[in-house]
Each structure stands twice: as C-alpha cells, then as structure tokens.
C-alpha positions as CSV (number, residue, x, y, z in Angstrom):
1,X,-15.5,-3.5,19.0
2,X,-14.4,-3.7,15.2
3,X,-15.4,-7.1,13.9
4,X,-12.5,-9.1,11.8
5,X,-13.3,-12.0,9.8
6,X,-10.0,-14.3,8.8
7,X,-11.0,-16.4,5.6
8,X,-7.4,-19.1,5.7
9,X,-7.0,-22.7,5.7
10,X,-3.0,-22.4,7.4
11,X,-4.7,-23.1,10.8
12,X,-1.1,-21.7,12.3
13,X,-1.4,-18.5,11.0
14,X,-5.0,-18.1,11.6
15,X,-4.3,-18.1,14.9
16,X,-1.6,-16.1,15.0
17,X,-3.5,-13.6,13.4
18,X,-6.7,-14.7,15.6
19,X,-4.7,-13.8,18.5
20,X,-3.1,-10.6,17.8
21,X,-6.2,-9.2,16.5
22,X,-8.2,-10.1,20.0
23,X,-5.0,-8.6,21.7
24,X,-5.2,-5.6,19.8
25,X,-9.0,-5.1,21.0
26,X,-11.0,-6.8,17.7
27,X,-13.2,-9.4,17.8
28,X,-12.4,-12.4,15.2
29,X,-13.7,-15.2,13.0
30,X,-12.0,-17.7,11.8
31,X,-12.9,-19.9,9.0
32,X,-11.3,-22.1,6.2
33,X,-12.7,-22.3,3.5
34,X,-14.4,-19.7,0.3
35,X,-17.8,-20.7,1.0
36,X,-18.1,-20.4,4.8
37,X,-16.0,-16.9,4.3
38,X,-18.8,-16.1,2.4
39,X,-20.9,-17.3,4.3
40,X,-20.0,-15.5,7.8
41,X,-19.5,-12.0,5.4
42,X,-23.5,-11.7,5.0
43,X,-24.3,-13.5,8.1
44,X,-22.0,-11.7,10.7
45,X,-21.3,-8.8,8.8
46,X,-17.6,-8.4,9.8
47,X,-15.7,-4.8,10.0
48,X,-12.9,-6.0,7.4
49,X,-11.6,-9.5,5.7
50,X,-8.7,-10.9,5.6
51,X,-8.7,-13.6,2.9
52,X,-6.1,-15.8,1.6
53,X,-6.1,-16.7,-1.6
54,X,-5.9,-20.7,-2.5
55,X,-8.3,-22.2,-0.1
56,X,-10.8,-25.1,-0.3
57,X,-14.4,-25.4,-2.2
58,X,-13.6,-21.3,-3.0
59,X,-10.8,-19.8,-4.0
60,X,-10.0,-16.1,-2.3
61,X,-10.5,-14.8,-6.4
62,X,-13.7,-16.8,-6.5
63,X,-14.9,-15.2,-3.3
64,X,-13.9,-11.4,-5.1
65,X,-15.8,-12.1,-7.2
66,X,-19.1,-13.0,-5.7
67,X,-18.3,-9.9,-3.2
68,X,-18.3,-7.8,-5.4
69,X,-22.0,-8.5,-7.1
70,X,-23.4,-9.0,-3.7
71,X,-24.4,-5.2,-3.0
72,X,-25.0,-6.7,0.5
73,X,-21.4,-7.7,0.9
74,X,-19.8,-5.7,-1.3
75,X,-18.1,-2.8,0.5
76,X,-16.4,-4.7,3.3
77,X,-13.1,-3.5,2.9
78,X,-10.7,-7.0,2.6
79,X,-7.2,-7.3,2.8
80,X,-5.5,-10.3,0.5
81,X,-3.0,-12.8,2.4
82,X,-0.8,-14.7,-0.3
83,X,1.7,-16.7,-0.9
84,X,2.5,-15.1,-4.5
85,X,3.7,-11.5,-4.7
86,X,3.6,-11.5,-8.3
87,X,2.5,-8.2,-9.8
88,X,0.3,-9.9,-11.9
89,X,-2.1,-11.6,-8.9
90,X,-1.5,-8.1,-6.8
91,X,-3.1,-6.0,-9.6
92,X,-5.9,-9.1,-10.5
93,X,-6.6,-8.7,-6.6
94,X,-6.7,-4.8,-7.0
95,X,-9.2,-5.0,-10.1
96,X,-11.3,-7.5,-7.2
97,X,-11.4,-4.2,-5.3
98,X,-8.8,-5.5,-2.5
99,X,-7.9,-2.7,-0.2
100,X,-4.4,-4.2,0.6
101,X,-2.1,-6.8,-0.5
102,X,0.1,-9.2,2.0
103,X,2.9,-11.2,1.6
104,X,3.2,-14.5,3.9
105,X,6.4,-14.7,3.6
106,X,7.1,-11.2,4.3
107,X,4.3,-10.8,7.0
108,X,4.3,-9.6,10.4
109,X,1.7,-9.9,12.7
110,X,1.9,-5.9,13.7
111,X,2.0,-5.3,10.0
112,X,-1.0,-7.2,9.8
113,X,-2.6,-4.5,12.7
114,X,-1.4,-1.8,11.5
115,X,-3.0,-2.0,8.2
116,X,-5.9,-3.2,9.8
117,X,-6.5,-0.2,11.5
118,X,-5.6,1.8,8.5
119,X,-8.4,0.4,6.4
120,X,-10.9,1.1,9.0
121,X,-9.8,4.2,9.9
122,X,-10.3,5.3,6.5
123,X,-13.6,3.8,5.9
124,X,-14.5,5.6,9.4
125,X,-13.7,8.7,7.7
126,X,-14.8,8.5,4.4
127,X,-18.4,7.5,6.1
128,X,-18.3,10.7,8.5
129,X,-17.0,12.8,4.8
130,X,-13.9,14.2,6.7
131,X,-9.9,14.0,6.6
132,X,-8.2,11.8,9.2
133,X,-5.2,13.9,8.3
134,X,-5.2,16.0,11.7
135,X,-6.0,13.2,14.1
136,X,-2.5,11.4,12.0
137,X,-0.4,14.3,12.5
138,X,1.6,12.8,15.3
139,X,2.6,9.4,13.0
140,X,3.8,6.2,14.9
141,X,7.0,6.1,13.3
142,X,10.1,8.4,14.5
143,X,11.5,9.4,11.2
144,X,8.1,10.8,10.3
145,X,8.1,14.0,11.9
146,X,11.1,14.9,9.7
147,X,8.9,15.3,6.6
148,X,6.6,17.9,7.9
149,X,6.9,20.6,5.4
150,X,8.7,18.5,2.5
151,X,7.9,19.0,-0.6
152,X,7.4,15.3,-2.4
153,X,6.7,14.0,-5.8
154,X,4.6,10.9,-6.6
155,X,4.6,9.2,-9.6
156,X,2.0,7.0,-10.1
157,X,-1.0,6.1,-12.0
158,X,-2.5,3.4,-9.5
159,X,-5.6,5.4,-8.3
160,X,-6.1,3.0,-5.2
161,X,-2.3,3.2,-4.2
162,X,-2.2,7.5,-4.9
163,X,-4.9,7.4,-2.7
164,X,-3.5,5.8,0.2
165,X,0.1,7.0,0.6
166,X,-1.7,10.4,0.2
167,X,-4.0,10.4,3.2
168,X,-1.0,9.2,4.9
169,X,1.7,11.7,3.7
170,X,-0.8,14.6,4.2
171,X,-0.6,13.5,7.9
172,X,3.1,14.1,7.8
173,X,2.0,17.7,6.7
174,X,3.9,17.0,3.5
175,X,3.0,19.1,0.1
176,X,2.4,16.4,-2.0
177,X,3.0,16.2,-6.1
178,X,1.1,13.6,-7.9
179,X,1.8,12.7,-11.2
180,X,0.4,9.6,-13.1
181,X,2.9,9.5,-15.8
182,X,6.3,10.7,-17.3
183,X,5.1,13.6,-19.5
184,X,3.4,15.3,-16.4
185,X,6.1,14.3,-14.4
186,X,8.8,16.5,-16.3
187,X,6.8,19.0,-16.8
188,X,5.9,19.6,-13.1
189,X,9.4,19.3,-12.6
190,X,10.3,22.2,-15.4
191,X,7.9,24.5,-12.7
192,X,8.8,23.2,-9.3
193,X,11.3,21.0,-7.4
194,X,10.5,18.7,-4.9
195,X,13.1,17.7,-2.0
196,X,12.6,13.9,-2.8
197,X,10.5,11.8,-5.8
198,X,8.7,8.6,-5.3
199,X,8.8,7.1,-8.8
200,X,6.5,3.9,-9.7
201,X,8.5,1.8,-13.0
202,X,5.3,0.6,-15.0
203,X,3.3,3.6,-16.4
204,X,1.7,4.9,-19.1
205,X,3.6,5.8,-22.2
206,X,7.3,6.5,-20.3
207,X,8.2,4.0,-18.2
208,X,10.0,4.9,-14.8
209,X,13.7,4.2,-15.6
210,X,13.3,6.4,-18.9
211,X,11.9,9.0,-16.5
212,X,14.7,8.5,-13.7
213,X,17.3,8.9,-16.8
214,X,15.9,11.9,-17.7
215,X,15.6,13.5,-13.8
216,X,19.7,12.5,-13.5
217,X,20.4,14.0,-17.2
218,X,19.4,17.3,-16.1
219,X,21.4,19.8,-14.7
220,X,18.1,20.7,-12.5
221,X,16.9,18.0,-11.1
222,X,19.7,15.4,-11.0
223,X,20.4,16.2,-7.3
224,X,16.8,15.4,-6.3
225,X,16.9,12.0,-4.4
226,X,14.6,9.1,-6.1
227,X,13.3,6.4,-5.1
228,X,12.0,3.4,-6.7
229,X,8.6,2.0,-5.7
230,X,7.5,-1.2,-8.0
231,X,5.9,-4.3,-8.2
232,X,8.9,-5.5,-10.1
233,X,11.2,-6.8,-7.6
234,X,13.9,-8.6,-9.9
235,X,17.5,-8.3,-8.8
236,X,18.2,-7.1,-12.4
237,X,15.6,-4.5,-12.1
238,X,16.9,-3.6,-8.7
239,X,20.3,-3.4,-10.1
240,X,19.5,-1.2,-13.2
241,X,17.5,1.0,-10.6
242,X,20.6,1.8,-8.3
243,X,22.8,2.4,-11.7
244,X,20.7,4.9,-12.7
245,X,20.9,6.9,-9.6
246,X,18.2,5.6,-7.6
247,X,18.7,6.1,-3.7
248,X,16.1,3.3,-2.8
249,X,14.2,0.4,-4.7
250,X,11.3,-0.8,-2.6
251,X,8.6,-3.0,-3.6
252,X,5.6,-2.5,-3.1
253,X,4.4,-5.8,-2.1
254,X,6.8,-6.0,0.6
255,X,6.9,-2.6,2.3
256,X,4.0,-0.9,4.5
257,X,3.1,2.4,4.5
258,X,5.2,3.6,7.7
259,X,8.3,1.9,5.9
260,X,7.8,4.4,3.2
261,X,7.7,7.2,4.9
262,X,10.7,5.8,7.4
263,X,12.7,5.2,3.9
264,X,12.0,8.9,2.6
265,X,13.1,10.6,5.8
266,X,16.8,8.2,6.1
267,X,17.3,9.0,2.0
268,X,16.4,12.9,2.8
269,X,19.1,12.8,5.8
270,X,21.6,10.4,4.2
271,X,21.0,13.7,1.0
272,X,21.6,16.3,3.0
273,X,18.1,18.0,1.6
C-alpha cells in the first residue's frame, strides 16, 4: 500500500485529503508543521508528499530545500498545495524539484488522486526503465479516445511540464511535436501541420502571442486550432489570447492533465479537424 505523507496546518483539508487518500486504498500521515514533515520523510519514508507551503517552525520552501540536500530524502516525489498560484511561486516550487503544483482554491479532492497516482505511476516506471504508455492507452476520460492518431504540437520550453503531458498524450496514441520556442516552432510548421497546437506564452526569444500572430497570418497554418496554455492567467491576457485567434486559454495552475486532453478533443470537434 503506497505510503502518502500530508505536510498542512488547515486541519480541514488535511482531512479531507486524509480521507480520500485512505478511500482510495493509500495509507496516510498527517502532520502540521515543516519540521515534523521532515521529520516523518526520513523516518517513515512515505511514497509521495503533499506539502503546503506557509506552515509553522518550516515553511513548505524551507522544507525544498533541505529535501533536496538530503540524498536520503531527496527523491520523494512531492506535490505543492498553495494558496498562491502566482507563476512566480509555481516556477520557485518547480526549481525545488516539485513534481506538481495545486491550487486550494481550485482543488478537488479526485484531482488531488488522480495526480497522486500519476506521480507514482511514473516513478514506478521510470524505476522498472519502461513506458506506461500501453497500460494508459484506455485513458479515464471520454473525449480521450478521440485523439488517437492526432497529430499535436507542443510549445514549450518547461522540461518538467514537456515531460508530463508527453507520457500522457503518448497514451492517447497521439504523434506528438515538441517545440521549446518560436523559431522551431515555425519552422516545424513550414514542414508539417499538426491538427491542433498547444502553445505556452513565456518563452525563449518569441513570446507566444508573437508566435500565435504569426500561425493566424499565414495562409498555411491559420486554420490550425490553438490553444493557450500559461501561467499568466490575467483577464487582459486572456482577452488578447481569444483576439488573436486562440480557441482556448487554460492555465496551467488551474487545469489537470485529463482536462487538457478533454479541452483538445471539444476544440478538435467544435474545428471540424
């Protein structure tokens, strides 16, 4: 039985999350403070964290931190719970090695599973050195089967994110493009044209709405669906997104996996692609 430890001082949520994990056949921990997290991480040796980030005596970055000099501790896979969805703490969390990033506003509880599983899925996997794609092929979500054979784009240069939506697309049996800026982008798109793009805003050198202006400018590519995926999340942003032709803005501290690949399916329908 997959052991989860939950480092947060909300005692409500903990046990919401205490209880839906037990449900969901893990066995838990629950503690409230940095220090005990730590604490219980070399003691019990837990499966996966889930660690808020303003807590007593240790803050959740505090606890990053020591994690990740502890070569005892150090590759627990841990999953941030926070109040703050800024893309600033997301990508200071990401640099901590975080495997995933959650919202509390936004959460819900079989969000919370789901991703769960999919960390320790993948860490089962990458220790046994093979692809979970085939035992994924049949996803949990309806709309996924619709992709199998798609041919889809993926701009971004976040290594940890392009590495996660691509174990999970190639379950979809999707041919998968990825791109890590504009340049590459455009010229992948001079060779080839994918039925949908997944375009990230902050990049290297051109930034996504310069690319997206480009994509709809030419005569080529301006029927190929786009969508948005960003840490910005400002209605202005939004707005200039959907003016330039965007079909969807998502963001990406709000959205799960299976909600992406629910939101490429509905935008391939709705195109008619």
């Amino acid at each position: 039985m997959p052991k989860i430890l939950i480092v947060e001082d909300d005692s409500f949520l903990g046990g919401v999350l205490v209880q839906q994990l037990q449900v969901s056949g893990f066995e838990t921990k629950l503690v409230a403070d940095g220090v005990l997290g730590l604490q219980e991480m070399k003691e019990w040796r837990p499966d996966l964290v889930l660690l808020d980030v303003i807590l007593p005596r240790k803050n959740g970055y505090e606890v990053l931190e020591i994690k990740s000099n502890d070569a005892t501790i150090a590759r627990i896979p841990t999953i941030i719970i926070s109040n703050s969805g800024q893309p600033v703490e997301i990508n200071r969390a990401l640099a901590l090695g975080v495997k995933d990033y959650l919202i509390k506003t936004e959460i819900d509880p079989k969000d919370v599973i789901a991703k769960v599983r999919l960390q320790l899925d993948m860490e089962t996997n990458k220790g046994a050195g093979v692809s979970d794609a085939p035992r994924k092929a049949v996803a949990s979500v309806p709309e996924a089967s619709k992709l199998a054979g798609r041919k889809i784009m993926w701009v971004e240069d976040d290594t940890f994110l392009s590495e996660i939506i691509a174990r999970k697309l190639s379950g979809q049996n999707c041919t998968l493009i990825h791109t890590t800026d504009g340049d590459d982008a455009l010229r992948r798109l001079a060779e080839e044209i994918p039925d949908i793009i997944l375009l990230d805003i902050i990049l290297p050198g051109m930034n996504g709405f310069e690319i997206l202006t480009r994509i709809k400018e030419n005569e080529k590519t301006k029927n190929i669906p786009v969508i948005l995926l960003s840490n910005l999340g400002q209605k202005k942003d939004i707005a200039k997104g959907k003016l330039l032709g965007a079909a969807r803005f998502l963001v990406k501290a709000t959205v799960t996996l299976d909600e992406i690949i629910t939101e490429i399916a509905t935008v391939l329908k709705e195109s008619h692609v």
